[in-house]
N, C-alpha and C positions, 0 to 999 in steps of 0.2 A: 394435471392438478392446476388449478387457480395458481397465478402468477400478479396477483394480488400483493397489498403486500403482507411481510410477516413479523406476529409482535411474539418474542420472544422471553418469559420471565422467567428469574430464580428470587426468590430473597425480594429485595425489595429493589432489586435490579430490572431493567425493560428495554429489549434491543428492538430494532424496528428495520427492517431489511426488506429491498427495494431489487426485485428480480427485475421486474419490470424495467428500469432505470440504472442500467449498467449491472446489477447487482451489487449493488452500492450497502453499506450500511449505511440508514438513513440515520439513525440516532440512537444513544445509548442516557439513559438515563438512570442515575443512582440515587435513590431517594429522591425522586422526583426534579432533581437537577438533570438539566440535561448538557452531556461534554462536548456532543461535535457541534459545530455549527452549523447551522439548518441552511439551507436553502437548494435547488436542484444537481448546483454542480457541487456541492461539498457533501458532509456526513465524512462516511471512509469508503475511498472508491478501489476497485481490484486495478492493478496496473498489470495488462497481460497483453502480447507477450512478449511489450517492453517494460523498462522502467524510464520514465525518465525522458530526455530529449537523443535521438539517434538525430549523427551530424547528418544534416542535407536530405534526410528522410531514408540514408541508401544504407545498403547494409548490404557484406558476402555471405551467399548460402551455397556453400560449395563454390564452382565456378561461377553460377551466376550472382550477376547485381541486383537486389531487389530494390523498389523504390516507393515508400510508404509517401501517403498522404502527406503535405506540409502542414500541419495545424498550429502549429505554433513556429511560425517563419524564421528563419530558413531551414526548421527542424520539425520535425516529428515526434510527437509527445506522448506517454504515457499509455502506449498499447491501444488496443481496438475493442474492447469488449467493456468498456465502461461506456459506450456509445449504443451499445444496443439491448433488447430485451433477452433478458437469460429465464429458464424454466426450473419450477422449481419439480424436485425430485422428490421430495418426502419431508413434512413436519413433526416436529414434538413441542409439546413445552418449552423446551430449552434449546432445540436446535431445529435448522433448516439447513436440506443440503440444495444447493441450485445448481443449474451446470450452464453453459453459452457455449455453442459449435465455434470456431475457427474459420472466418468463412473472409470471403474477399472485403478488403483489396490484400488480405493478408493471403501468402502464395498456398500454402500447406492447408490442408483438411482438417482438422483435430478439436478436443474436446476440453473445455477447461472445468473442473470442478472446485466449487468452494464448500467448504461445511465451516457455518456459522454455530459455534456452540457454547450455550450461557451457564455460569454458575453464578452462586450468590458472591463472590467475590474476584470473577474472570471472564473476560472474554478471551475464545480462543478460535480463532480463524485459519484453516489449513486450504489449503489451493493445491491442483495438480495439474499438470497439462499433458493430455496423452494424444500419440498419435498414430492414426489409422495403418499407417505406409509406410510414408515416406520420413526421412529424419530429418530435423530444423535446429534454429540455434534460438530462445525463445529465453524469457528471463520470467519471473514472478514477483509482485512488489506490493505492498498496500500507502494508499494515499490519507492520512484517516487528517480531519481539519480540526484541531481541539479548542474549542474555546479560553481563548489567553484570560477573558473574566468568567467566571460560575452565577456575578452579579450578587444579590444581597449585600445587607446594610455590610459596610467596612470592609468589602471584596476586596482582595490584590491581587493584581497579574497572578497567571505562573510562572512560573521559577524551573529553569530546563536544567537536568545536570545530568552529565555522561562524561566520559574517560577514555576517549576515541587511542587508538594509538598512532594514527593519522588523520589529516585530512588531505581530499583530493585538490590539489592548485587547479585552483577554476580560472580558464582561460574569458577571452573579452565574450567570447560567443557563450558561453553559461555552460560549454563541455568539461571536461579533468583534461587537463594538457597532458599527465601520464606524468606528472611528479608530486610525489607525495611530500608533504610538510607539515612544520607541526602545526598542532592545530592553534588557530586563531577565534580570537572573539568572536562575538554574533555583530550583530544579523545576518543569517546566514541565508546562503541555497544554494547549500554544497552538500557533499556526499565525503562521509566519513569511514575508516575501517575502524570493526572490531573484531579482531581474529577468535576474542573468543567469544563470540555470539552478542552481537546488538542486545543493550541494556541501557534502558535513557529511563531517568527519571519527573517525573510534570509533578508537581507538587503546587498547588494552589491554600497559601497560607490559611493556616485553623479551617480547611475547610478538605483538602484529598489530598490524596497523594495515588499516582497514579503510574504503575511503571511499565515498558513497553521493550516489551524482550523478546527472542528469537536465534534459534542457532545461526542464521546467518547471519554475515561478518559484514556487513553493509547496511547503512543507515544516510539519507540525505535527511538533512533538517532544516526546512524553510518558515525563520520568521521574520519575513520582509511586512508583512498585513497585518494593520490594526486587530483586527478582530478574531485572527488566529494564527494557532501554531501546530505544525504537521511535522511527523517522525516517523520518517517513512522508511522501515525495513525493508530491505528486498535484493536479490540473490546476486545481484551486481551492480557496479557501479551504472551511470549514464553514458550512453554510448554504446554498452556494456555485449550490444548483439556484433560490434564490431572489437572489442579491443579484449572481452573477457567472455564472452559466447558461452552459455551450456546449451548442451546438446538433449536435446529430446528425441527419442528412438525407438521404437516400438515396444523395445524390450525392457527400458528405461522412462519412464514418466517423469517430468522435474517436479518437485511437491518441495512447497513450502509452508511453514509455521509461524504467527506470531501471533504471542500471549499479551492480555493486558489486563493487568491486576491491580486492586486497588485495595486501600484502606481508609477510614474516616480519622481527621486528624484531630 
């Protein structure tokens, strides 16, 4: 199939997802408003099959030391598959599924799948990663970039609120030192627990409200950047291939969820 990209509608909702380009969601628009911000490296990217900054690039896979790419120095960033072109498997209307192989410099064979699926008042994006063989330690996470204005006459910021029941102490290097605390004000680009599944609210006065939920208990929220704010769900902390590792298994696939649903204010 064409690996083009794809426009997605329900209602007066319009997602636009970008195989080709990491398999990215390129943008979501509500009412002709559009939330993420545009440009090639943002929209909402997959984070597979890290999340996040892994210290030094090195990570244990068993006995061996693996050693990823440095892209973002002295660490290694946010997995390998938002770097290349993913295929897409089948369209509808309201959904596309894509998938991207597991391929070098990552050591394991394997297959990630995403299903992008629209309703008139949701997006819901599920991811899986399976593998051929052999067994890996491998995380799944979403990067989405929201736009902090929506713009029109008397716009205001968003407005972020969630109920963490921690936050990870970020060390000098931008890792979790492995103590938890309470949480602190923003600005943030930390990683939060919520045990009982990641629920953050974006709320853009008289104008959305927009909430971003997930059974997993892990949430980083980066709003360091004028022009956006990212709430990023995903199955472990940073680091998380050395300090909180799941395991992918032949028999076991890691699959993960997060919903983002909105209302007009």
């Amino acid at each position: 199939m064409s690996d083009d990209n794809i426009t997605l509608t329900a209602g007066d909702a319009e997602v636009t997802v970008q195989p080709g380009n990491g398999g990215r969601v390129k943008g979501l628009r509500i009412g002709g408003v559009e939330m993420l911000r545009q440009g090639e490296r943002f929209g909402c990217f997959p984070m597979v099959p890290w999340c996040g900054r892994v210290r030094d690039g090195r990570f244990l896979d068993g006995a061996a030391v693996r050693q990823m790419p440095l892209n973002a120095p002295p660490h290694a960033i946010h997995g390998t598959v938002r770097d290349g072109a993913w295929r897409t498997a089948r369209t509808s209307t309201a959904e596309a599924v894509i998938t991207a192989e597991l391929a070098d410099p990552w050591p394991h064979p394997g297959r990630v799948t995403q299903v992008v699926a629209l309703t008139e008042d949701a997006l819901t994006l599920t991811m899986s990663v399976e593998t051929y063989d052999s067994s890996f330690p491998a995380q799944i996470g979403w990067h989405p970039w929201f736009n902090r204005n929506l713009g029109g006459e008397g716009a205001q910021d968003v407005r972020l609120d969630f109920d963490p029941a921690w936050q990870e102490e970020r060390g000098d290097d931008h890792l979790p030192t492995g103590n938890r605390i309470d949480p602190k004000p923003g600005p943030w680009d930390d990683c939060f627990g919520m045990p009982g599944g990641v629920d953050v609210t974006l709320t853009w006065p008289g104008q959305l409200e927009l909430k971003v939920a997930s059974r997993e208990e892990w949430v980083v929220v980066y709003d360091e950047q004028e022009a956006a704010v990212c709430v990023e769900p995903q199955t472990g902390p940073p680091n998380g291939l050395n300090t909180l590792p799941r395991l992918v298994t032949p028999l076991e696939p890691l699959e993960a969820t997060t919903t983002w649903s909105w209302r007009r204010l």
